[in-house]
C-alpha positions in Angstrom: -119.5 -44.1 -140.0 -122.1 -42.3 -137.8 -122.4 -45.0 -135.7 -118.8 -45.8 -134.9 -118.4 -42.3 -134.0 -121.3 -42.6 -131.3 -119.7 -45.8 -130.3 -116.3 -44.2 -129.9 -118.2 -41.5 -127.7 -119.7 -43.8 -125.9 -116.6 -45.6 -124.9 -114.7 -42.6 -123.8 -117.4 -41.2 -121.9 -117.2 -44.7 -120.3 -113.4 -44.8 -119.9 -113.4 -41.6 -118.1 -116.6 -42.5 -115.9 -114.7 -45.3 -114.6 -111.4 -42.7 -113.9 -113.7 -40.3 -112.2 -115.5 -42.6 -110.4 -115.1 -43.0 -106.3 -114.0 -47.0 -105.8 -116.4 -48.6 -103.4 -113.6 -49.3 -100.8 -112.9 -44.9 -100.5 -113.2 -43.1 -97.0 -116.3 -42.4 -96.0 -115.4 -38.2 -95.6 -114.5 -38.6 -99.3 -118.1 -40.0 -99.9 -119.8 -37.7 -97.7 -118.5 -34.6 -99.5 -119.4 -35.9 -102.5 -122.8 -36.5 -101.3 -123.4 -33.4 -99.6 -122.2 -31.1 -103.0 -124.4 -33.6 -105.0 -127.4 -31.7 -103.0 -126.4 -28.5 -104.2 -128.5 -29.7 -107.3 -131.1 -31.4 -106.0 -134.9 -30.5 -105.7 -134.9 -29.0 -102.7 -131.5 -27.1 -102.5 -132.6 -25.5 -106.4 -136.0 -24.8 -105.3 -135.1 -23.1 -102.3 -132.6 -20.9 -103.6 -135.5 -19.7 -106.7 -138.1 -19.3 -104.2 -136.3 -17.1 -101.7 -135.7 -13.6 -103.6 -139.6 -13.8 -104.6 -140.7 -14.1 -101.0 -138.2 -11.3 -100.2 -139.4 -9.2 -103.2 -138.5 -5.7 -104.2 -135.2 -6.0 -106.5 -134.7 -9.7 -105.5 -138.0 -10.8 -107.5 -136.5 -10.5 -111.3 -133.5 -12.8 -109.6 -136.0 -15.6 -108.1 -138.3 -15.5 -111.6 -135.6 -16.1 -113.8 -134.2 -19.0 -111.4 -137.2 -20.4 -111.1 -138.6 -19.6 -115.0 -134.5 -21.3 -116.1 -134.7 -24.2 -113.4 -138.3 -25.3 -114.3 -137.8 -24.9 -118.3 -134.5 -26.3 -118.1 -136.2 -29.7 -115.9 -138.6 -29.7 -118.8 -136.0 -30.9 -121.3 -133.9 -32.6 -119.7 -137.4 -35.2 -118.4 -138.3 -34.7 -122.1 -134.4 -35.5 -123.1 -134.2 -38.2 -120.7 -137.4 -40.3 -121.9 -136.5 -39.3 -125.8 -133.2 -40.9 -125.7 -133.3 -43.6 -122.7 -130.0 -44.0 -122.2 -129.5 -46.5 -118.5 -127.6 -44.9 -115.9 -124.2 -46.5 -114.8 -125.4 -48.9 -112.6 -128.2 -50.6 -114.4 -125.6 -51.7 -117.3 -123.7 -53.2 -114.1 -120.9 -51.0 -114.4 -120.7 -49.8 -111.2 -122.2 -49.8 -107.7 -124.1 -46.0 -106.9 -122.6 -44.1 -103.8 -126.8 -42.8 -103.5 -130.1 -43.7 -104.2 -131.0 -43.6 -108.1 -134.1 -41.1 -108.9 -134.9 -43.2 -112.1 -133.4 -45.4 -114.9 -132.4 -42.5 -117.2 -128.7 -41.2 -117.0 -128.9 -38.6 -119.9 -128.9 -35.6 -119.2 -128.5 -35.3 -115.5 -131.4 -32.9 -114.0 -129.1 -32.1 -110.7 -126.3 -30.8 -113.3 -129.1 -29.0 -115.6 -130.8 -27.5 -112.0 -126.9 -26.5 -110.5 -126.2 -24.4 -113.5 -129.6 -23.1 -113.8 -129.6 -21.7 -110.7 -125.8 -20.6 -111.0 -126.3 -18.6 -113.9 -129.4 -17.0 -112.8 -127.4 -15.6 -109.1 -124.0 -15.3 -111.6 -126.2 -13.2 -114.2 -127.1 -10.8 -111.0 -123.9 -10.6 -109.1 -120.9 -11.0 -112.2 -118.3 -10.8 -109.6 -119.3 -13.8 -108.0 -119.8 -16.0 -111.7 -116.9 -17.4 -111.0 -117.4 -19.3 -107.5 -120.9 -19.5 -108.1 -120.3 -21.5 -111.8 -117.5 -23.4 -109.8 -119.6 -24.7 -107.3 -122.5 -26.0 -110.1 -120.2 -27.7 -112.1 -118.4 -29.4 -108.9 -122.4 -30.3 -108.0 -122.5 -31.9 -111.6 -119.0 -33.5 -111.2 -120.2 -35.2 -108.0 -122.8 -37.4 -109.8 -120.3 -39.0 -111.6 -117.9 -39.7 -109.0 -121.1 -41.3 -107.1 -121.9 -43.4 -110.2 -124.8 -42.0 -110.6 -124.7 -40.4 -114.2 -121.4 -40.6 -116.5 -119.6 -37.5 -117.5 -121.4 -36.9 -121.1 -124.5 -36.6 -119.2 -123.8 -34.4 -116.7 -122.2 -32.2 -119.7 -125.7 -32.5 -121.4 -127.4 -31.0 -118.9 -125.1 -27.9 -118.3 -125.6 -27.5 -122.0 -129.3 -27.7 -121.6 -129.4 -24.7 -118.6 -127.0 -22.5 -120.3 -129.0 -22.3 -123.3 -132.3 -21.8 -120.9 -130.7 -19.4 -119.4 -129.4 -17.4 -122.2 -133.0 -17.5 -124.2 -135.1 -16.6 -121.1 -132.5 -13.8 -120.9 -133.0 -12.9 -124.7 -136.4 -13.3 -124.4 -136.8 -10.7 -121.4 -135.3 -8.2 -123.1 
């Protein structure tokens, strides 16, 4: 029973990776885009935007320390995740060809999804009126790593999962 269930998960999460997923044949603006808002959670896009408000300092620092305390607990389990459960990204189970290069073999959780939010609900957490655009703008990031074929849409859900509940018990926790 359990196991059909992971296996009708599994298929759907599948089915809709191969929806969402750019054909290899699409414009190259369309790829472009995609690549460029797949950035947004990389290493050096996240790390940036945590650094900054502590080298600026003053009221900015409690902003950078919880970006950087969510983003580096948050990469924590999702590495931890990602060698505990060892699922192979898209590609590697020949599914599809990637849009960018592959950072391992490990598709679940995605990190750039899990460092987007991070980040996201960090700035959101400090300015609420921009939660919105900011939160937009993560999950797009996390959307664009499965339209590359990098990571299929369970995974990139995983890690969201993962930074929201970093962010919301570093926020308990600094209370």
């Amino acid at each position: 029973m359990q196991l059909t269930l992971l296996h009708r998960i599994g298929a759907r999460d599948r089915a809709l990776f191969n929806l969402l997923l750019l054909p290899p044949d699409v414009r190259a603006l369309w790829r472009r885009l995609a690549i460029a808002l797949t950035h947004l959670g990389g290493a050096r896009a996240t790390i940036v935007m945590s650094i900054w408000p502590l080298l600026l300092g003053g009221r900015w620092f409690a902003l950078g320390r919880h970006a950087l305390a969510t983003l580096v607990v948050s990469h924590l389990l999702v590495q931890l995740s990602k060698r505990t459960v060892e699922r192979p990204r898209p590609s590697f189970s020949g599914e599809c060809a990637c849009h960018v290069a592959i950072p391992d073999r490990f598709s679940l959780p995605s990190g750039h999804a899990a460092a987007a939010v991070s980040v996201a609900l960090a700035y959101a957490s400090q300015w609420p009126s921009a939660s919105v655009p900011l939160l937009a703008l993560a999950m797009i990031a996390g959307g664009s790593r499965v339209v590359l074929g990098v990571h299929y849409p369970g995974d990139v859900a995983a890690g969201q999962a993962i930074a929201l509940v970093t962010h919301l018990l570093l926020q308990r926790a600094a209370v």
